[in-house]
BAZAGU-180517 format. One line per field, with one value per residue (C-alpha): x, y negated, z negated. Coordinates in steps of 0.2 Angstrom, whole numbers. Each point is the difference from the previous one (the first is absolute). Example, Ala and Ser with C-alpha at 12.3 -4.5 7.8 and 13.67 -1.06 7.14 Angstrom:
2
c1 (62 / 6) .
c2 (22 / -17) .
c3 (-39 / 3) .
% end
This chain:
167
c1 (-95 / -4 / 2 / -7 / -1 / -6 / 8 / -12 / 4 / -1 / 15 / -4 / 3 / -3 / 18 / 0 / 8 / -3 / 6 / -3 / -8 / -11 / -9 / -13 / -12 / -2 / 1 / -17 / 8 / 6 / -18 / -8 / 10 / -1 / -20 / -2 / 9 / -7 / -6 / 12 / 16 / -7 / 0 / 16 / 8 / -1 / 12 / 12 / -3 / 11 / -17 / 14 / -8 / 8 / -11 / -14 / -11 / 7 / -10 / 12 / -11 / -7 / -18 / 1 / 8 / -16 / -12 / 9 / 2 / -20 / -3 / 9 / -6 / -19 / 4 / 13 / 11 / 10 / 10 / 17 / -4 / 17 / 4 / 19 / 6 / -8 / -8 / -4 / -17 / -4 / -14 / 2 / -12 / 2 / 5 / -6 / 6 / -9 / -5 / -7 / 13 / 10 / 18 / 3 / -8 / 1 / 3 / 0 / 11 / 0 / 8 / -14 / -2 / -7 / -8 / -11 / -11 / -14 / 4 / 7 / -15 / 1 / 12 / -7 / -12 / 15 / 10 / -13 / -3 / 18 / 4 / -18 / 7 / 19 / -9 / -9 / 14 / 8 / -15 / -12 / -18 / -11 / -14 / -12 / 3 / 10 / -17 / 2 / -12 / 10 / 18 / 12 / 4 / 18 / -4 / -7 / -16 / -12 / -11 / -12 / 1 / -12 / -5 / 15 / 11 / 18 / 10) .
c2 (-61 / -8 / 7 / -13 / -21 / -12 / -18 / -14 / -14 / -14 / -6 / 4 / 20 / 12 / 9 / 17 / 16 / 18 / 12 / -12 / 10 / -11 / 2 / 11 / -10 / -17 / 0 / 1 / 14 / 12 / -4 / 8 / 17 / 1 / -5 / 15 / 12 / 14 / -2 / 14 / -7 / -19 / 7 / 6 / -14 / -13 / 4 / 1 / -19 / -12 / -15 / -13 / -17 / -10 / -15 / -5 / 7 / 16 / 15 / 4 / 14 / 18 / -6 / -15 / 12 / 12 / -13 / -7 / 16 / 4 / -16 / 1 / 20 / -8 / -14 / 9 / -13 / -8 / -20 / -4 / -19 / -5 / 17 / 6 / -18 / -18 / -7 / 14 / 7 / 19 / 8 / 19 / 14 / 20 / 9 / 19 / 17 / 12 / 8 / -18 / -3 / -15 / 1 / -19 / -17 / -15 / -17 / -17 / -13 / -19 / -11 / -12 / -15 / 12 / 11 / -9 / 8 / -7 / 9 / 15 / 12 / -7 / 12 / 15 / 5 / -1 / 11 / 12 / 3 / 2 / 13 / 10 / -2 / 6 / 15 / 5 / 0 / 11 / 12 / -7 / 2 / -5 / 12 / -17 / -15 / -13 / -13 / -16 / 9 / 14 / 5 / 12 / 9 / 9 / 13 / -10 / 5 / -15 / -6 / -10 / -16 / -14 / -17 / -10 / 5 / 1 / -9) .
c3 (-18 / 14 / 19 / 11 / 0 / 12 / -3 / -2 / 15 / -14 / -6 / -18 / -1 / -12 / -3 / -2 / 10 / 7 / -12 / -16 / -15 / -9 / -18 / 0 / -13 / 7 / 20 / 8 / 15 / -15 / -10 / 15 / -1 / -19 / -1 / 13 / -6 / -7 / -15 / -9 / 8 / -3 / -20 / 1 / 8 / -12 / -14 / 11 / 7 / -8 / -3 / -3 / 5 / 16 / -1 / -13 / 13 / -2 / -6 / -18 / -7 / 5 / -4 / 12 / 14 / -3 / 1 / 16 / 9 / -4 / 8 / 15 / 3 / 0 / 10 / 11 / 2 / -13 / -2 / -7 / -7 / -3 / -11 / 8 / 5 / -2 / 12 / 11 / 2 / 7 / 6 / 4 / 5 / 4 / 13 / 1 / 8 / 8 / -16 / -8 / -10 / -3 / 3 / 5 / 0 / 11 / -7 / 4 / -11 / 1 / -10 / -13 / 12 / 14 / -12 / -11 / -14 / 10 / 17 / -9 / 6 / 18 / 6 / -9 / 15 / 13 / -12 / -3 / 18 / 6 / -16 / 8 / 19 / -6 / -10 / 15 / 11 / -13 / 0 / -14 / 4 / -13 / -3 / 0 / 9 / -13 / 0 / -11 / -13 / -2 / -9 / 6 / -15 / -5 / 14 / 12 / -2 / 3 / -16 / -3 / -8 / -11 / 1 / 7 / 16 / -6 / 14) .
% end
């Protein structure tokens, strides 16, 4: 459900409002609070989604929503490419509590012209940092400093990563 929204000053909008539900399986917000979840409700949860298919981007199956919710719990954020509504394009990340657990995400949604594949990532950074500085004014305190080598895991617990950096 969504509890906050800041209008974009272009004239092309994204139309959506406070107190809307939306599907679970195929917003980049929702994503975030399902790939964090612990990992015994996270099991629990899926039989009861209905993983109907909104747009041919949609994810249809329980093994594609896995695969997707692994990815976005090692990246710690996670996209919406056109998956709820066409031509709209999300990227979300987490927002913790005091106890490093992720109860809300922030997102920001743009419609394909102003969201291209190509600049996709761009905003990931910015999303990242303003989910860590909400989470700290909620009480989260990372035991180590979130560095662009390192992952917060489920409890917020920094981690180590290989090779590449995500964002």
């Amino acid at each position: 459900m969504y509890v906050e929204k800041q209008d974009s000053p272009e004239l092309l909008r994204i139309y959506s409002r406070i107190g809307t539900a939306v599907p679970l399986h195929c917003t980049a917000a929702v994503k975030v609070l399902l790939a964090f979840m612990p990992e015994d409700e996270q099991d629990r949860a899926p039989p009861e989604l209905d993983l109907k298919r909104l747009t041919p981007n949609s994810v249809g199956n329980l093994q594609e929503l896995k695969t997707e919710l692994y990815r976005v719990c090692k990246n710690g954020y996670a996209y919406e490419v056109e998956e709820h509504e066409l031509h709209i394009r999300c990227v979300a990340a987490p927002i913790r509590d005091h106890t490093g657990s992720v109860q809300s995400s922030l997102s920001m949604t743009a419609p394909t012209l102003r969201m291209p594949m190509t600049r996709l990532r761009h905003p990931v950074p910015l999303i990242q940092t303003e989910g860590l500085k909400i989470s700290a004014e909620l009480g989260y305190q990372p035991a180590v400093s979130p560095l662009p080598w390192t992952a917060l895991n489920r409890n917020g617990k920094a981690e180590a990563r290989r090779g590449k950096m995500a964002v």
